[in-house]
C-alpha positions as CSV (number, residue, x, y, z in Angstrom):
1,X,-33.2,-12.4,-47.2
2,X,-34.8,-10.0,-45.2
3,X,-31.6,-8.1,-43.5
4,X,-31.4,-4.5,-44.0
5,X,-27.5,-3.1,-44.1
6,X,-25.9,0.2,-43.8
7,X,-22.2,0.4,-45.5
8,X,-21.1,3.4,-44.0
9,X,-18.3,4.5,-47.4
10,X,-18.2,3.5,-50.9
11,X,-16.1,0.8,-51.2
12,X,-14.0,-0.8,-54.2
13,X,-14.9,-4.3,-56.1
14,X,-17.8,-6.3,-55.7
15,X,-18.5,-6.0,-52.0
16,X,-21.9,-4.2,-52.6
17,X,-23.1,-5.8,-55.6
18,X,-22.4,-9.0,-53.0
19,X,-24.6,-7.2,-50.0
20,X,-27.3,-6.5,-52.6
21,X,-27.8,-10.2,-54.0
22,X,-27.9,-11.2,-50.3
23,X,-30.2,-8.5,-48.5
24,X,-32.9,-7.0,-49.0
25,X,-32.2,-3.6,-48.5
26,X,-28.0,-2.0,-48.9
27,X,-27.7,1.6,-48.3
28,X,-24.8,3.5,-49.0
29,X,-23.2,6.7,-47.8
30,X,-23.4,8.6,-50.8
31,X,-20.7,11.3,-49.4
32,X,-17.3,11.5,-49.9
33,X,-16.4,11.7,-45.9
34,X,-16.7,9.8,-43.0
35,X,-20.2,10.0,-40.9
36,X,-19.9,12.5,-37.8
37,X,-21.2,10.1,-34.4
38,X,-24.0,11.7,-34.8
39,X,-25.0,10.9,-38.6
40,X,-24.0,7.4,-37.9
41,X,-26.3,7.0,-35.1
42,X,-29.0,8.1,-37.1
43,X,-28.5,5.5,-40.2
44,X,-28.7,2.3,-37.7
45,X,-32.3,3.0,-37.1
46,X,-33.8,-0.7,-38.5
47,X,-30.3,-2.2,-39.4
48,X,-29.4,-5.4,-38.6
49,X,-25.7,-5.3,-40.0
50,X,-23.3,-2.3,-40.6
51,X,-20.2,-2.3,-42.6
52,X,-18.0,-0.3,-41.1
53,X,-14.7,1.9,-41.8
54,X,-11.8,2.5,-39.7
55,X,-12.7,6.1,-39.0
56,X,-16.0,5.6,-38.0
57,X,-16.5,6.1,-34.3
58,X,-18.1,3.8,-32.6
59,X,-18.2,3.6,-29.0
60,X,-20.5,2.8,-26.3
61,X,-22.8,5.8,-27.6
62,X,-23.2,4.2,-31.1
63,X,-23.2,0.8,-29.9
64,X,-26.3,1.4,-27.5
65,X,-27.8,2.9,-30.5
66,X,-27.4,0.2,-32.3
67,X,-28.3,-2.5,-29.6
68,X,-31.6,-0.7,-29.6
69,X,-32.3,-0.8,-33.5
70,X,-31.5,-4.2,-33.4
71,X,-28.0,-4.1,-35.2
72,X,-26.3,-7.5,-34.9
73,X,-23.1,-6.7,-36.5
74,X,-20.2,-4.4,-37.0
75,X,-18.1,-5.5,-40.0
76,X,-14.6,-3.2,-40.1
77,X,-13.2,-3.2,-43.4
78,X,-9.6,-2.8,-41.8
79,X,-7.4,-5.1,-40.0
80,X,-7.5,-2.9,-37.1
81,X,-10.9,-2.5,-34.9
82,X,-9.3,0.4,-32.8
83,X,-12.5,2.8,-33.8
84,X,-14.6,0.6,-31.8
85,X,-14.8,-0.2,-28.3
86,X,-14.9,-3.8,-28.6
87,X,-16.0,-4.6,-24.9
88,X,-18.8,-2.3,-24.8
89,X,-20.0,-4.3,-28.1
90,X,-19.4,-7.1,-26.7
91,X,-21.0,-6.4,-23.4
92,X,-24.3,-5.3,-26.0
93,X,-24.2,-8.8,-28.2
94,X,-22.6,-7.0,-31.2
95,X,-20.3,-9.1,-33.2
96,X,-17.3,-7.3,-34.5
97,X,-15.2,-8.3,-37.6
98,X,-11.8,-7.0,-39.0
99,X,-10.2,-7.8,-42.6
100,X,-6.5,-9.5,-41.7
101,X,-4.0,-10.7,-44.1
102,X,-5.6,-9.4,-47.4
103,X,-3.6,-6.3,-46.9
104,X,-0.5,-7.1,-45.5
105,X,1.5,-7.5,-48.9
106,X,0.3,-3.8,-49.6
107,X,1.3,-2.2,-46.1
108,X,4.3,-3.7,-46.2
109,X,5.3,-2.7,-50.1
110,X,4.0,0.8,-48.8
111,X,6.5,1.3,-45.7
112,X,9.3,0.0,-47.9
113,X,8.1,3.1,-50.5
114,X,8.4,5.2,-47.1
115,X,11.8,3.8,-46.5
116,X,13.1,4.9,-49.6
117,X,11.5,7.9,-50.3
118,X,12.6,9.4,-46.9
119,X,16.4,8.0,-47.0
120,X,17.1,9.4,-50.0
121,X,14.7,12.4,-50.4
122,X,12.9,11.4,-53.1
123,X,9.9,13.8,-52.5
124,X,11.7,16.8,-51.9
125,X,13.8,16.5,-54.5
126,X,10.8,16.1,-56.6
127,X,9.8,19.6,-55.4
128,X,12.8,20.8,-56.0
129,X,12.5,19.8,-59.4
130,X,9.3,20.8,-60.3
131,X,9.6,24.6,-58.6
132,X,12.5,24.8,-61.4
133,X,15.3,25.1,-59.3
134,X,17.3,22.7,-60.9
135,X,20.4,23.9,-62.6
136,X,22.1,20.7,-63.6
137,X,24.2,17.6,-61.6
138,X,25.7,18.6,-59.0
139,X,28.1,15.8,-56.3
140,X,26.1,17.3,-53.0
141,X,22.4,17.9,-54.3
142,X,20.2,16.0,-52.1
143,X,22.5,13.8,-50.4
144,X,20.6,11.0,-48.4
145,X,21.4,7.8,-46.5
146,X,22.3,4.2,-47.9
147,X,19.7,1.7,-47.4
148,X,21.6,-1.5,-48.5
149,X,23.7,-3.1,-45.4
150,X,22.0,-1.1,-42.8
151,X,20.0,-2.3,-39.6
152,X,16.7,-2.3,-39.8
153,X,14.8,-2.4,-36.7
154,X,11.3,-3.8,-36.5
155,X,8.8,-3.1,-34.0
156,X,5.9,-5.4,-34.0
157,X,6.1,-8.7,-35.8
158,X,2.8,-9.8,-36.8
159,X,2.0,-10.5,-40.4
160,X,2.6,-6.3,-41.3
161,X,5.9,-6.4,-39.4
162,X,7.1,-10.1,-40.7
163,X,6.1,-8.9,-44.5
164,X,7.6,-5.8,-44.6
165,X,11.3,-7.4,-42.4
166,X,11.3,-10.6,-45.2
167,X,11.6,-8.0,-47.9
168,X,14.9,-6.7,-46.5
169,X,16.8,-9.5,-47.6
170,X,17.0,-7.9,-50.8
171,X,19.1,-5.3,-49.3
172,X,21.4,-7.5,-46.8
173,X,19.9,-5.9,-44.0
174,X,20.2,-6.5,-40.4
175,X,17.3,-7.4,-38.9
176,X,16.6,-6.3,-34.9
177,X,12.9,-6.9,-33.7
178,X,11.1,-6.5,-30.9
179,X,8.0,-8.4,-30.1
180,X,6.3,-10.1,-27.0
181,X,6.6,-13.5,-28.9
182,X,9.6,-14.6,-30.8
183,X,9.1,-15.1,-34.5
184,X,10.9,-18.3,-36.2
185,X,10.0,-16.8,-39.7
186,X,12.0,-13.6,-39.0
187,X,14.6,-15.8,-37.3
188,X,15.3,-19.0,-39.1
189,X,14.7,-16.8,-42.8
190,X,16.7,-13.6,-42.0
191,X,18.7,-14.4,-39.3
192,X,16.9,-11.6,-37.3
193,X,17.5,-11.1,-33.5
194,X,15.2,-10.4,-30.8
195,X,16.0,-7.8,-28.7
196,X,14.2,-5.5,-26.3
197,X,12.6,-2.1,-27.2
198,X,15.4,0.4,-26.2
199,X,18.4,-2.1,-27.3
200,X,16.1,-1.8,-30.7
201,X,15.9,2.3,-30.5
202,X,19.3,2.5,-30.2
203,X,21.0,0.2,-32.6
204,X,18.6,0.3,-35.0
205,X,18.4,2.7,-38.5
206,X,15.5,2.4,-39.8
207,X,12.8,2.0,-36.9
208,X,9.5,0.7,-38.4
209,X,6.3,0.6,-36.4
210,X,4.0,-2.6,-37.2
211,X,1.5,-2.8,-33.8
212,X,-2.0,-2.5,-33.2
213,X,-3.1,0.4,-31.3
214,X,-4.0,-0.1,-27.5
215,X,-3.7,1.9,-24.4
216,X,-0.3,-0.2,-23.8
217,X,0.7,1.2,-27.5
218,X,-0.5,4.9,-27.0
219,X,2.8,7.2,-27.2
220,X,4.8,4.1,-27.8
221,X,7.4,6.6,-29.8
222,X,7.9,10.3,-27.7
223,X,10.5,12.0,-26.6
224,X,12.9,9.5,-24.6
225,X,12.1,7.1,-27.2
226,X,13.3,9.3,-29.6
227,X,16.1,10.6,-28.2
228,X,17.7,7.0,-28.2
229,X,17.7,6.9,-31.7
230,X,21.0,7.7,-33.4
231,X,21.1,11.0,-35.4
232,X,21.4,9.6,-38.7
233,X,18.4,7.3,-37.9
234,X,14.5,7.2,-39.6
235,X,11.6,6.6,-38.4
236,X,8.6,4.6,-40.4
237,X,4.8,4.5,-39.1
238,X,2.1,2.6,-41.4
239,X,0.3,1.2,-38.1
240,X,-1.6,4.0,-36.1
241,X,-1.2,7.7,-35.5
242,X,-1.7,7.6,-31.8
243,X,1.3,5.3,-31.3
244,X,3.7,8.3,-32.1
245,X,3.4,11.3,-30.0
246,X,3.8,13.4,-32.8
247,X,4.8,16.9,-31.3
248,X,7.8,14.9,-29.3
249,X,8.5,13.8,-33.1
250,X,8.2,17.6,-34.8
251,X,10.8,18.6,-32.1
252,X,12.7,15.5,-32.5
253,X,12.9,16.5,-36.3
254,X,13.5,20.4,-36.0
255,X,16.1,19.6,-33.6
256,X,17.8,17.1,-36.1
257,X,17.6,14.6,-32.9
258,X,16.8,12.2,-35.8
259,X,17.4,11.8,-39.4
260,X,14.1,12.0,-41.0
261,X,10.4,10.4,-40.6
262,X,8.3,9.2,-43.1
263,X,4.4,9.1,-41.7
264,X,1.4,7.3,-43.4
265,X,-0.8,7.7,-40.1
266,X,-1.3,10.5,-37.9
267,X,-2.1,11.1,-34.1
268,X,-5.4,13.5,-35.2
269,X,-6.2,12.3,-38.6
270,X,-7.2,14.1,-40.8
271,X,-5.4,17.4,-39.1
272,X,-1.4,17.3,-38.6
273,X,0.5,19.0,-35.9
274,X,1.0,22.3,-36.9
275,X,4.7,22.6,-38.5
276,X,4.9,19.3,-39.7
277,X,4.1,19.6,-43.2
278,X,6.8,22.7,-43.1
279,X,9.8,20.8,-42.5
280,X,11.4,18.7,-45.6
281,X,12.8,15.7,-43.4
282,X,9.4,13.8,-43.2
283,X,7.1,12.7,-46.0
284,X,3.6,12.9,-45.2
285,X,0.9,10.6,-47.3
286,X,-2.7,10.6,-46.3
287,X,-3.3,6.9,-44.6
288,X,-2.8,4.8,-47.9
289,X,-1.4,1.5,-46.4
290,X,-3.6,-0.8,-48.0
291,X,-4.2,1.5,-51.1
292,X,-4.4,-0.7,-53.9
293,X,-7.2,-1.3,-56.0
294,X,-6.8,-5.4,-55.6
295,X,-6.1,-4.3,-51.8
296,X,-9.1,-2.5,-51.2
297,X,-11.5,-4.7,-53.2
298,X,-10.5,-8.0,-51.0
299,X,-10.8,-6.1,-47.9
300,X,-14.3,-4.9,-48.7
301,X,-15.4,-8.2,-50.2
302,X,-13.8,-9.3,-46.8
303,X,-16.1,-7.4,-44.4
304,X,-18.9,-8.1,-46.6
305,X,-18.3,-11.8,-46.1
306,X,-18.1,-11.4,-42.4
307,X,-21.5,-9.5,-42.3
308,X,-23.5,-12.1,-44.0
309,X,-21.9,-14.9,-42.2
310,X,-23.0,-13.0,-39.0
311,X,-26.2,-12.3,-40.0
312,X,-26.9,-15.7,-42.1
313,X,-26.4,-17.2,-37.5
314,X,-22.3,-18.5,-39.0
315,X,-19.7,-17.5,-36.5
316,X,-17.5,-14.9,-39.0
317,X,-14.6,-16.0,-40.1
318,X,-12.4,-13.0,-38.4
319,X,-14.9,-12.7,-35.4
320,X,-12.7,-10.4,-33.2
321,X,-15.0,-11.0,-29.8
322,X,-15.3,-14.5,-29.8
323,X,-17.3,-14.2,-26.3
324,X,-20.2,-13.3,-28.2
325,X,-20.6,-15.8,-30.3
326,X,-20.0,-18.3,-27.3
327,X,-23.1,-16.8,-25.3
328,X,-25.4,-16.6,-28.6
C-alpha cells in the first residue's frame, strides 16, 4: 500500500518489520529521546498514520498539524492516551488507539516488586551493601514492615488494579478497594470490600494507585490525603505521575507522616522534585511498568495493528474515540 508512517521511538519485536511489509514508506526516530512538540510537528508533514509514545505531546497544536498533512491516525503504544488531547482529535477526524491488556500482567508483577522492595528496604540495603558498610548480621539492620496478613488497599480496579489485588492472595491479605463500579472478581475471588476513598486512606497499608489520569484524578494523593494514612503505611504509584502531588508526598516522607513510597511514575517526568532522590524511604525506578521484553513487543505489535486497521478504512480494535469512526 501506499500509506506513509512515522513511528515516533524504536520499539521492541516485530512491530516495524510489520509497518514495513504493509506501507510503503516507515520512518523511524533514530534518537534515543522523545521528539520536542516542535520536532514532531515537523515529521507529520505527508503522513497518513503515526505511531505514537506515551510521552509524546500531542495536543491541539500537533493535531492541527496533522489534520493539515493529512494524518488519519494516532496509534499510542500505551494503555493510557493521557499525552493526547483526545477531543481536539476527535473534533479534527483523528482516530486514536491505546494498547490495553497486553501489559497488565507486567504492571502488576512490577508494583508487587515496589511493594516489596520498599517494605523491607531492599534497595537501600543494597546500597548499603555495596558502599562496604556492612560489618556482619546484626538483629536491627534494616528493619522493615511485614507484608504477609496486612491490608492492602487498592485504588482503581480495572484490569491493572484487579491483577495486581488477585496476586495478594498469596500473602492472606486484606483486600479494601475503591472504585466507581464494584468489582465481583475482586469480591467473589478475595473476599475484598468496597469502601470509599478516605475509609481506604485510613485503614489501609499498602495504598496502591491503579487509575487513569484525568482532571478528576490530578492530585488525587496530596497532603490531606496523605495525612490519613497511618504512619507505618506505603504508598505504590505505577499509574501516572500527575495523580500524586509529589511535593505534598516529599514532606509527607521527611516528616515520617508515612512509612515509605515506592514511585515508578512521576508528576514532571523525566525531572523529580528536588529532594526526593535524597531521602532512603522511597524507591525511585524510571517509568518501567510494562518493561518486559514480551511486554513491550505485544504492545508495539499492538499499536501497529491498530494503525493498519485504521488506515486499511477497519474500525481499530482499541479505537478510543469511537465518535470518529461513527461520523466517517
Amino acid at each position: 500500500m501506499s500509506w506513509n508512517v512515522y513511528v515516533t521511538r524504536e520499539v521492541a519485536g516485530e512491530a516495524i518489520d510489520l509497518l514495513r511489509k504493509k506501507c510503503e514508506t516507515v520512518d523511524v526516530n533514530g534518537e534515543d529521546r522523545s521528539l520536542t512538540k516542535e520536532e514532531l510537528i515537523q515529521a507529520l508533514t505527508k503522513r497518513d498514520g503515526v505511531l505514537s509514545m506515551a510521552t509524546d505531546p500531542v495536543d491541539d497544536e500537533v493535531l492541527v498539524a496533522a489534520q493539515t498533512a493529512g494524518v488519519r491516525i494516532f496509534a499510542n503504544c500505551a494503555v493510557g492516551y493521557d499525552n493526547i488531547d483526545v477531543a481536539a482529535a476527535t473534533k479534527r477526524g483523528i482516530m486514536i488507539t491505546n494498547t490495553p491488556g497486553v501489559l497488565t500482567d507486567a504492571t502488576a508483577d512490577l508494583a508487587w516488586g515496589l511493594l516489596f522492595a520498599v517494605a523491607r528496604r531492599v534497595v537501600s540495603s543494597d546500597r548499603f551493601l555495596r558502599a562496604g558498610k556492612w560489618r556482619g548480621f546484626s538483629p536491627t539492620l534494616f528493619l522493615g514492615s511485614d507484608i504477609t496478613g496486612k491490608i492492602l488497599g487498592v485504588i482503581g480496579a480495572g484490569r491493572i488494579g484487579t491483577a495486581m489485588a488477585l496476586r495478594s492472595g498469596a500473602f492472606g491479605m486484606t483486600v479494601l478497594y475503591t472504585d466507581p463500579r464494584p468489582s465481583t472478581t475482586l469480591e467473589e475471588r478475595l473476599g475484598a470490600r468496597r469502601v470509599d476513598f478516605h475509609t481506604l486512606l485510613r485503614q489501609a497499608d499498602f495504598v496502591s494507585i491503579h487509575v487513569a489520569l484525568s482532571s478528576e484524578t490530578r492530585h488525587l494523593i496530596g497532603k490531606d490525603e496523605l495525612s490519613l494514612m497511618k504512619p507505618t503505611a506505603y504508598l505504590i504509584n505505577t499509574s501516572r505521575g500527575p495523580v500524586v502531588d509529589e511535593k505534598a508526598l516529599l514532606d509527607a516522607l521527611r516528616a515520617k507522616v508515612i512509612a515509605g513510597a515506592a514511585l515508578d511514575v512521576y508528576e514532571y517526568e523525566p525531572e523529580l522534585t528536588p529532594g526526593l532522590i535524597e531521602l532512603d524511604n522511597v524507591v525511585l525506578i524510571p517509568h518501567i511498568g510494562s518493561a518486559t521484553t514480551e511486554t513491550r513487543a505485544k504492545m508495539a505489535l499492538l499499536a501497529a495493528e491498530n494503525l493498519l486497521a485504521g488506515l486499511q478504512g477497519h474500525r481499530p480494535p482499541n479505537l478510543v474515540n469511537d465518535d470518529v469512526w461513527k461520523r466517517s
